[in-house]
C-alpha positions in Angstrom: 14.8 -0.2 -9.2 13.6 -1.9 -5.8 11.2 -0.2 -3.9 12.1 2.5 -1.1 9.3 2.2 1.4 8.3 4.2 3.7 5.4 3.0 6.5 3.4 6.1 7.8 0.6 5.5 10.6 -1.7 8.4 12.0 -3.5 7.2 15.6 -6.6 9.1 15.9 -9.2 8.5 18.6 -10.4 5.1 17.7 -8.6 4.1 14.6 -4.6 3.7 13.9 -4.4 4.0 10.1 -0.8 2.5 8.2 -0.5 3.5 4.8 2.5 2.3 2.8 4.6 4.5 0.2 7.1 3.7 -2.5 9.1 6.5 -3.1 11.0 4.9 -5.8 7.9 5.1 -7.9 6.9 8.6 -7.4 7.2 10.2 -10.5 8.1 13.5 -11.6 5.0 15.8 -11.9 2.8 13.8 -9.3 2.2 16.1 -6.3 1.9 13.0 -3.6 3.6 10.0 -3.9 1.8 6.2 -4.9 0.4 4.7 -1.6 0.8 0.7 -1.9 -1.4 0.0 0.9 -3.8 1.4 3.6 -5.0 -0.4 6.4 -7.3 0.7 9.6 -6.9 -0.8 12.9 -9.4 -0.7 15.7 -7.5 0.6 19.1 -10.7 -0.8 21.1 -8.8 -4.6 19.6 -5.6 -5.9 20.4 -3.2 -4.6 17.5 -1.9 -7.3 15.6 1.2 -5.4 14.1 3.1 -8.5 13.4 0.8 -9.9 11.3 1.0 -6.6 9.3 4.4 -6.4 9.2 4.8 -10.2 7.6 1.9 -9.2 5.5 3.0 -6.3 4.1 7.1 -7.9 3.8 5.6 -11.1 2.0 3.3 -8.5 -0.2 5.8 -5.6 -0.9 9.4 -6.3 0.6 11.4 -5.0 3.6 9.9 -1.3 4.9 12.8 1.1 5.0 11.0 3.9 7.5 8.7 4.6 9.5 6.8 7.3 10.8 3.7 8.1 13.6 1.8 11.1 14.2 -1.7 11.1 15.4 -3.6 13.1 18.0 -3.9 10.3 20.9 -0.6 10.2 22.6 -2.1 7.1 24.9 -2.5 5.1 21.5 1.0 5.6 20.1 2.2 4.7 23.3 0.7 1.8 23.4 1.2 1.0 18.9 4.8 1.7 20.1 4.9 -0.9 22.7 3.8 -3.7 20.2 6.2 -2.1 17.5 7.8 -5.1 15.4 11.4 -5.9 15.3 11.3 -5.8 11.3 10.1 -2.5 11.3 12.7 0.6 11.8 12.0 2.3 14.9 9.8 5.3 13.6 10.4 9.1 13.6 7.0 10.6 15.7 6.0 13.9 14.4 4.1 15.5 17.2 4.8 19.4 16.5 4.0 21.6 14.3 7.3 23.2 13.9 8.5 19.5 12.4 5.8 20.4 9.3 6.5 22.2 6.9 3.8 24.5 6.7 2.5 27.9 8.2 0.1 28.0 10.6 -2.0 31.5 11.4 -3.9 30.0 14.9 -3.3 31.6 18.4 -1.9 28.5 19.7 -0.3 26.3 16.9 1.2 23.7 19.7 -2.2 23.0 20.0 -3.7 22.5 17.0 -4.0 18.6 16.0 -1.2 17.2 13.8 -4.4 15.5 11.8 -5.2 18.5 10.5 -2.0 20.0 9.8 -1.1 17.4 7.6 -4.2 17.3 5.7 -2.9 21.0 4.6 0.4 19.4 4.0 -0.8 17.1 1.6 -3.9 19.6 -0.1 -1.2 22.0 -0.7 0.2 19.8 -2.9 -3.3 19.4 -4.8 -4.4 22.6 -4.7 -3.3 25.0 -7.7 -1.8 28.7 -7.3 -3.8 31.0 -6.5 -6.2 28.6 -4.9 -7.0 28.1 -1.4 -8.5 25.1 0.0 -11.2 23.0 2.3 -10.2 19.9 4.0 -12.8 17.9 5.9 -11.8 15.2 8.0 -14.4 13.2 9.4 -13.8 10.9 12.0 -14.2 10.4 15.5 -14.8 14.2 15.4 -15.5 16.5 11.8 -12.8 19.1 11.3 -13.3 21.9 8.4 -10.1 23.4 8.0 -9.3 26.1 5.7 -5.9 26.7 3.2 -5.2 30.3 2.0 -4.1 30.3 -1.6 -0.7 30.6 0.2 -0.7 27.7 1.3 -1.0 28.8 5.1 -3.2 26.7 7.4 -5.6 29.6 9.2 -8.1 27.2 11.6 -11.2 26.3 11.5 -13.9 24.3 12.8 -14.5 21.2 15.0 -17.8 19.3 15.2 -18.6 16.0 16.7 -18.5 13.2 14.1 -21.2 11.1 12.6 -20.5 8.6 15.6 -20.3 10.7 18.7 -24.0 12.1 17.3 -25.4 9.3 17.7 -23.8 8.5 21.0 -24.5 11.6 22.8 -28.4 11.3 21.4 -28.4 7.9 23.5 -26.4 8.9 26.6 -28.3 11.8 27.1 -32.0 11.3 26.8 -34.0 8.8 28.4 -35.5 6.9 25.4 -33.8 7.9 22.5 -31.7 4.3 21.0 -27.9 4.8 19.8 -28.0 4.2 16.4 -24.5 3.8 15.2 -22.5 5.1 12.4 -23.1 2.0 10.5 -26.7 2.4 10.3 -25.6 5.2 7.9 -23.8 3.5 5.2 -26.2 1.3 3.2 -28.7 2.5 1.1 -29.9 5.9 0.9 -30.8 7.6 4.0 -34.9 8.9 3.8 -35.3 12.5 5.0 -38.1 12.4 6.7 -38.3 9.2 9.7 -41.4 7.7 10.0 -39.8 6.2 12.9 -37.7 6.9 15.5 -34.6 5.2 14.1 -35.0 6.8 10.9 -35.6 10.0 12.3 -32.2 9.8 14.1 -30.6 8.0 11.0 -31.8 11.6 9.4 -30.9 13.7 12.1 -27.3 12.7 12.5 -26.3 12.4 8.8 -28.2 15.4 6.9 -26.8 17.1 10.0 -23.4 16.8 9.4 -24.3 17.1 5.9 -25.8 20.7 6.2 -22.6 21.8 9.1 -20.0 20.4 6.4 -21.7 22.7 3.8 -22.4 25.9 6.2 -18.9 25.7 7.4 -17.3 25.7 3.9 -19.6 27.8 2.5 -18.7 30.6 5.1 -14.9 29.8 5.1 -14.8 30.2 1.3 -16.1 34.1 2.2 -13.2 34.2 4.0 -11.0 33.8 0.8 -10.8 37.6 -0.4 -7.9 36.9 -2.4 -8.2 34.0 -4.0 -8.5 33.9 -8.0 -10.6 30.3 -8.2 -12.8 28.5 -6.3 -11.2 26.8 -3.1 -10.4 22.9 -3.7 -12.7 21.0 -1.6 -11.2 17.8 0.0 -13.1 15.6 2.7 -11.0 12.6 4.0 -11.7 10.3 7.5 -13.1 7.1 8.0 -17.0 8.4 7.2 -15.4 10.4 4.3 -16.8 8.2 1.6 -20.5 8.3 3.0 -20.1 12.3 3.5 -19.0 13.1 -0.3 -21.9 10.8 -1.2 -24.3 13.2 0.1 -22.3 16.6 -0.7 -21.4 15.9 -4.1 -19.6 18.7 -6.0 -17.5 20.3 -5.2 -16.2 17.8 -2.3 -13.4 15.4 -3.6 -12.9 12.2 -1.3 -9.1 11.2 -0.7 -8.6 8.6 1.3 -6.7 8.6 4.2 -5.2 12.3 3.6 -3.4 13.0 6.9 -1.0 9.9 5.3 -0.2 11.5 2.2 0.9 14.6 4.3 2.8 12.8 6.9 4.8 11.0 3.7 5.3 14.3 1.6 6.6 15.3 5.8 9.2 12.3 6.0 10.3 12.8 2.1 9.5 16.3 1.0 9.7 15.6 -2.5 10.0 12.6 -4.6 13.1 10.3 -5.3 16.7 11.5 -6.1 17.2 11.8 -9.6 13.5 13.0 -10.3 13.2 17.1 -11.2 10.2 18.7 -11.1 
């Protein structure tokens, strides 16, 4: 059976990410389908979609669909404008109401489509009777909480490991930006002996100790649940963050994706039962 793909990109704040789905290949059973290929693109560089595009053709034949969502209307304007002629035009998912799932906030226009489709897709990982954590890290940390029926009811927004370190620089006088990058490699010491290092320790064990807080006190929120939430953390410093947490944080990859596929599709291929 030749593949039926499906091209899904989420444009945050400084990144667009493009994942690719088969949906020919999503088996029975599996909550989210097979993802083929990710890729990140800075939005501060000039967006090289063709390249992509005959990449991805020569790599895994001619993309069927295509879909955008994303929480910086400027960038998919902008992604839009560079779109390629061998991609289908795509379908932009900008509301709430075009997800399928239920949202207990005051203003659900306004909550970002990021993290609703984080829930999308942790809804299909959770089990019954189990609620659920999603952290997204990125330009900014969301914490977002999943009853154990499967409705998305808020939660919290921090600045991200980045945007630490930046406001630390633009606002003192001495204090160096030290970039997210400074984070990754090796292991972080607690205590600086230096300036640098102190900041290194500030900004990650930081967001380490909000991340846990945050869950810790949403989880006290779950009165009715029967198990322990799932705990998923996803975003481009996702990785480094689940390093440090450890159980019971789960890293997946670009999660917003999976929901914005399992939004397009809704379940897998014709012909499959569940």
């Amino acid at each position: 059976m030749s593949p039926d793909l499906l091209l899904t990109v989420d444009v945050g704040n400084t990144r667009a990410k493009l994942g690719l789905f088969d949906r020919n290949a999503w088996s029975p059973g599996v909550p989210l389908p097979p993802c083929l290929a990710t890729q990140a693109l800075p939005l501060a560089q000039p967006l090289e979609l063709r390249s992509v595009a005959e990449h991805l053709a020569a790599a895994h034949g001619p993309i069927l669909q295509t879909a955008v969502a994303g929480v910086n209307p400027p960038g998919i304007d902008r992604l839009l404008a560079g779109w390629p002629a061998a991609w289908p035009r795509p379908r932009r998912i900008t509301s709430h109401a075009q997800v399928e799932l239920r949202v207990d906030v005051e203003t659900p226009e306004r909550v970002g489509i990021d993290r609703l489709l984080g829930a999308v897709a942790a809804n299909r990982l959770r089990t019954a009777g189990q609620g659920a954590i999603v952290v997204d890290s990125g330009t900014a940390t969301t914490v977002n909480l999943i009853t154990p029926q499967g409705e998305f009811a808020g939660g919290a927004i921090l600045p991200g490991l980045s945007l630490c370190g930046l406001a630390l620089n633009h606002y003192t006088a001495m204090l160096p930006h030290v970039p997210a990058s400074e984070l990754v490699e090796g292991e972080i010491p607690p205590v600086g002996k230096n300036t640098w290092d102190a900041i290194r320790s500030g900004v990650l064990y930081g967001q380490v100790g909000a991340i846990r807080e945050l869950a810790n006190r949403l989880t006290s929120q779950l009165s009715d649940a029967t198990v322990d939430p799932l705990c998923l953390i996803t975003g481009g410093a996702g990785a480094l963050l689940a390093r440090y947490l450890g159980n019971p944080f789960r890293f997946e990859r670009h999660l917003p994706l999976y929901g914005l596929a399992v939004t397009i599709w809704g379940h897998p291929a014709p012909g499959h039962v569940e």
